[in-house]
VEXDREN-2710 file (C-alpha; in Angstrom, 1 decimal):
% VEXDREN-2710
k/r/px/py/pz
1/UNK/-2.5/18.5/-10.2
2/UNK/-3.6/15.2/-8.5
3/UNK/-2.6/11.7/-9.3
4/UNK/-4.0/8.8/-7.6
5/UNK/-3.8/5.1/-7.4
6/UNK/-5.0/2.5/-5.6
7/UNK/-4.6/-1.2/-4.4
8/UNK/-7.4/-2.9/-3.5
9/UNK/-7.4/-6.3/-1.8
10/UNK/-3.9/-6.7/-1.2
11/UNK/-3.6/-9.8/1.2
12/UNK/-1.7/-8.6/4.0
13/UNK/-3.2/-6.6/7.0
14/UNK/-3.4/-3.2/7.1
15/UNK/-1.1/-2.8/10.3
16/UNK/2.1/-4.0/8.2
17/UNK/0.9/-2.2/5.0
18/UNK/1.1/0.7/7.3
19/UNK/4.3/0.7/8.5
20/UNK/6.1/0.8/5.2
21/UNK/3.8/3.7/4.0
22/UNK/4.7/6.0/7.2
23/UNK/8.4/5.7/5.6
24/UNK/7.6/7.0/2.2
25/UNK/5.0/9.2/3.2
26/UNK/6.0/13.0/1.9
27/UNK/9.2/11.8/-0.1
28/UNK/10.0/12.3/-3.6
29/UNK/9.0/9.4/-6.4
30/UNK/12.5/8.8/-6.8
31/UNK/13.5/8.5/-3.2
32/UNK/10.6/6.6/-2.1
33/UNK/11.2/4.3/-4.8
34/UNK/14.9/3.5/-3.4
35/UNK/13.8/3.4/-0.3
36/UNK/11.1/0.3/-1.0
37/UNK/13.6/-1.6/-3.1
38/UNK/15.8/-1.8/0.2
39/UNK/13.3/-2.4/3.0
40/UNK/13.3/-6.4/4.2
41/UNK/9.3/-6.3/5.0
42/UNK/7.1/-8.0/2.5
43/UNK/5.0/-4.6/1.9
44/UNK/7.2/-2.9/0.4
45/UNK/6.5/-4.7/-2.7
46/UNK/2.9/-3.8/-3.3
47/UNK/3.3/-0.3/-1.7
48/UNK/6.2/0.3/-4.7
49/UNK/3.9/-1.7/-7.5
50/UNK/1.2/1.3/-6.4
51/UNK/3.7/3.7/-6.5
52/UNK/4.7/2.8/-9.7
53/UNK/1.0/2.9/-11.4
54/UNK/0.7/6.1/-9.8
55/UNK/3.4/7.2/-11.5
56/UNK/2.6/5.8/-15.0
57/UNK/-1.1/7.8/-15.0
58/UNK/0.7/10.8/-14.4
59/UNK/2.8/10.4/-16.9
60/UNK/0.2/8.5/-19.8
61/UNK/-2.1/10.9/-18.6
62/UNK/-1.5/14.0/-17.7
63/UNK/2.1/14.4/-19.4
64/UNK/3.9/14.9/-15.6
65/UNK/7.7/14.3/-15.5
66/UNK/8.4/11.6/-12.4
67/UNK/11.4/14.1/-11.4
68/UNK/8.3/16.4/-10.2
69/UNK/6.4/14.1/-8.2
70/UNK/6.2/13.6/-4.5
71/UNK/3.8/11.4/-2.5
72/UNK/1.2/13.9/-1.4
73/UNK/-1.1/11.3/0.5
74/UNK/-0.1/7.6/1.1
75/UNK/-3.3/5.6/3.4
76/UNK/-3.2/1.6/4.2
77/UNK/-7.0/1.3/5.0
78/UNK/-8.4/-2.1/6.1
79/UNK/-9.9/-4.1/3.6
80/UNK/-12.9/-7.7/4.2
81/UNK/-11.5/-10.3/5.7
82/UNK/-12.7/-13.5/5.1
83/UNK/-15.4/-14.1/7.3
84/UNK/-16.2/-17.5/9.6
85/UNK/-17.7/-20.1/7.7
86/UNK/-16.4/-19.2/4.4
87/UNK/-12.9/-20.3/4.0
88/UNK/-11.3/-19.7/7.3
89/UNK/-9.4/-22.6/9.0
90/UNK/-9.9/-23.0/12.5
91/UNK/-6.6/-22.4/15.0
92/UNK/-6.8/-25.5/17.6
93/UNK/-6.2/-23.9/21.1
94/UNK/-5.8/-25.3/24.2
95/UNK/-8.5/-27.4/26.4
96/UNK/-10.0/-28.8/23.6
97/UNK/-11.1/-25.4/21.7
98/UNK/-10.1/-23.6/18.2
99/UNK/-10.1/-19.8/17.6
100/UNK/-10.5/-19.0/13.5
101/UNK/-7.3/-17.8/11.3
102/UNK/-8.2/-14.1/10.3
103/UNK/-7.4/-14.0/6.7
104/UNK/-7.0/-10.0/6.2
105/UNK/-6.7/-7.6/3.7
106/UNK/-5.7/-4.1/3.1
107/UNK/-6.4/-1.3/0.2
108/UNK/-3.7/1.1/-0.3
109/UNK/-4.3/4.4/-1.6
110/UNK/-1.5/6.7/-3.6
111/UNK/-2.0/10.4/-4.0
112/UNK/0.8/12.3/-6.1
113/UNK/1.3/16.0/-6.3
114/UNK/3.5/17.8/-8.4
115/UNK/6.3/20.2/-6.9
116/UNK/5.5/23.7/-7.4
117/UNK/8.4/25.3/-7.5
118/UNK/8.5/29.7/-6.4
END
């Protein structure tokens, strides 16, 4: 049994997003959990608010205990940044040039298996 949730349009790049997920990746809900509440970088917090909805379908919907539940597959894919023209802000550089502020974002995708036990 499968359980999957996902984050779209978080506003933080995907290369920060990512280094949070590689520490959860394969741990028990539980665990994971812990582990988020206690990390200093700023993902953690959307990386455990997926985590938690995860978590919630499996138990609304399919009727999963959370003690049962490990993170299966955990992905920080890139998401649209805002493109030149629209929004952006330029960055003023050096000998009289600017280079544009890359606004980016990330989707974060949560995959929760259940623990067969032998």
């Amino acid at each position: 049994m499968e359980v999957r949730a996902i984050a779209r349009y978080v506003p933080m790049s995907a290369r920060k997003v990512r280094r949070v997920v590689d520490r959860v990746r394969g741990m028990g809900v539980e665990r994971a959990l812990e582990l988020l509440r206690l990390l200093p970088q700023a993902a953690a917090g959307p990386v455990e608010k997926v985590i938690r909805s995860a978590v919630a379908n499996a138990e609304e919907n399919f009727g999963l205990s959370r003690d049962n539940l490990y993170i299966a597959h955990i992905v920080a894919d890139e998401g649209p940044g805002v493109p030149p023209g629209r929004g952006w802000r330029p960055r003023f550089a050096a000998r009289g040039r600017y280079h544009p502020i890359r606004k980016r974002s990330s989707h974060i995708t949560v995959v929760l298996r259940e623990i067969e036990e032998e």
